[in-house]
N, C-alpha and C positions, 0 to 999 in steps of 0.2 A: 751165563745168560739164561739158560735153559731153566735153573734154580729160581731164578728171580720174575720170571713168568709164571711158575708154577706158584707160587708164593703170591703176587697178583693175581690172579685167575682162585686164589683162593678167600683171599681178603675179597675180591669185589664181588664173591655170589656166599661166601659162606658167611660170615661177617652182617651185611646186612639182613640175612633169613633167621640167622641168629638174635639180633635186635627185635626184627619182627615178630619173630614167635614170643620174645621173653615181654618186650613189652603189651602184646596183643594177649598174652595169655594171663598180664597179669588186671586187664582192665575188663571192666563187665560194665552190662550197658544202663541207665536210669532205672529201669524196670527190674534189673535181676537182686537180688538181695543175699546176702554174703549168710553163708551159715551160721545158723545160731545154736545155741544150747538151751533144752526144755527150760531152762529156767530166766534164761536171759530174753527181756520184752525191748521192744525200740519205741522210745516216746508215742508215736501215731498207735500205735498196739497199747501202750497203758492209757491212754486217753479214752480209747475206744472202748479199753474195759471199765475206764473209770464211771464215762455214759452208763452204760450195761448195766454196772453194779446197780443202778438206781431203776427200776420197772417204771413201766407207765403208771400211771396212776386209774384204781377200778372204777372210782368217782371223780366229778368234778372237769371243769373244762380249763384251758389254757390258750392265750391268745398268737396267733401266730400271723395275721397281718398280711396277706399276699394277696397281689390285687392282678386280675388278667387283663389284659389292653386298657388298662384305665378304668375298667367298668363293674365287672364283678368282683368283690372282695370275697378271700375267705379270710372272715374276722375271727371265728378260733376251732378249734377240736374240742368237743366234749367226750370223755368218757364213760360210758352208762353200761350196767349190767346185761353182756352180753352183743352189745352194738356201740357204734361208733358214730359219732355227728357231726358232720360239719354244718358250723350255720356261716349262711354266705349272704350279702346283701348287693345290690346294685346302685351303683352312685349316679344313674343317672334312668329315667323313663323311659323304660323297654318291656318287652312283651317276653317272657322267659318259660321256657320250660324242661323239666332233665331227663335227659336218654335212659331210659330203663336199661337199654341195651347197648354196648357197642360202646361201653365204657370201663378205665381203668381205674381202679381202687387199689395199689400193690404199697409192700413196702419196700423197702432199700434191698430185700433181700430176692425180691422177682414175686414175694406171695401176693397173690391176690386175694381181694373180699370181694362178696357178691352185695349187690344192693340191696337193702330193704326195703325203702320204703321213704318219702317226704313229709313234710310240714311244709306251709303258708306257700306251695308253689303244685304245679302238677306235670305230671309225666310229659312227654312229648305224643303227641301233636297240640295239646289243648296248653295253650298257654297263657300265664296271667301278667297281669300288669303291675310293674313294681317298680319303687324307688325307695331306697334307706329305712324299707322294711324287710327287718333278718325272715329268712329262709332257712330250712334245714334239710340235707341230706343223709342218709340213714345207712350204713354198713355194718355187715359182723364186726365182732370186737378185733382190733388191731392186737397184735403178738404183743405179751409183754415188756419184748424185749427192743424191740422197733425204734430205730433211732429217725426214722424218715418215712414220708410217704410220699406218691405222686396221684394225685387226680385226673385225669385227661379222658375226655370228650372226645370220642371219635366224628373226623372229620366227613368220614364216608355214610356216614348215617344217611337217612333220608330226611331228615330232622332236625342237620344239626348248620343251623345257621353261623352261628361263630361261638363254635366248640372252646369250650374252656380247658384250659393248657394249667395245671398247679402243679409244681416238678421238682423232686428232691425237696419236702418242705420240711424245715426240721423243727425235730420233736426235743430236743433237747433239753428248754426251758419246759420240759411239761412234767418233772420231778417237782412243781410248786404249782397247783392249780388254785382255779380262783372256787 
């Protein structure tokens, strides 16, 4: 009897720790990624170079179509030597103006650009009146390699009535500008 307990007592704690460990040791979680070798890529990784492979372009604009609460559109990115422009327009009669300050210009990667400079609108406090007459905003040249940008108007400004929000906008159709 004495045999046969000891033989239970072992099935029922060694047996299932044994399971646990083999099966827990062999699963890994969404996020982790199995070892690869320098030369072996996983489809999201050739994709991504495949973007890459292609720069921004030094000239020439491309259209990208994002509109925030209905109101502001940014109708494309131009590329121009040395700076960057989004032209934006308003689909409806408002009084507009852009934070010099207290705003994000980044790309995908966290870099930021600083502002330059406007066309057909002016800084904040002094604001003009507009409707489905393009506007432009002015930043350093974006990285050639930039697959994405985000725009955001900060909320905390003293200025910023309803901060425009443009987020993850992609660049990817901009290997073919107009």
């Amino acid at each position: 009897m004495h045999s046969y307990r000891k033989i239970s007592v072992f099935t029922s704690i060694f047996i299932p720790l044994f399971l646990a460990s083999f099966l827990l040791g062999n699963c890994s979680s969404s996020g982790a990624k199995s070892p690869s070798t320098p030369n072996e890529e996983t489809s999201e990784d050739s994709s991504r170079a495949r973007k890459r492979s292609l720069p921004l372009p030094t000239s020439g604009c491309c259209p990208v179509d994002q509109t925030y609460a209905g109101i502001v559109v940014l109708e494309k990115i131009c590329f121009l030597p040395g700076k960057t422009e989004l032209v934006m327009k308003l689909t409806e009669q408002k009084r507009v103006c852009v934070l010099k300050e207290n705003n994000i210009f980044e790309d995908e990667n966290g870099k930021s650009y600083k502002i330059l400079g406007t066309k057909g609108v002016n800084y904040c406090p002094n604001r003009t009146s507009s409707i489905n007459k393009p506007f432009s905003v002015y930043f350093e040249a974006l990285d050639s390699n930039v697959e994405s940008f985000s725009y955001i108007e900060s909320s905390s400004s003293p200025h910023a009535h309803n901060p425009w929000e443009f987020r993850n906008v992609d660049l990817s159709s901009c290997s073919q500008v107009e």
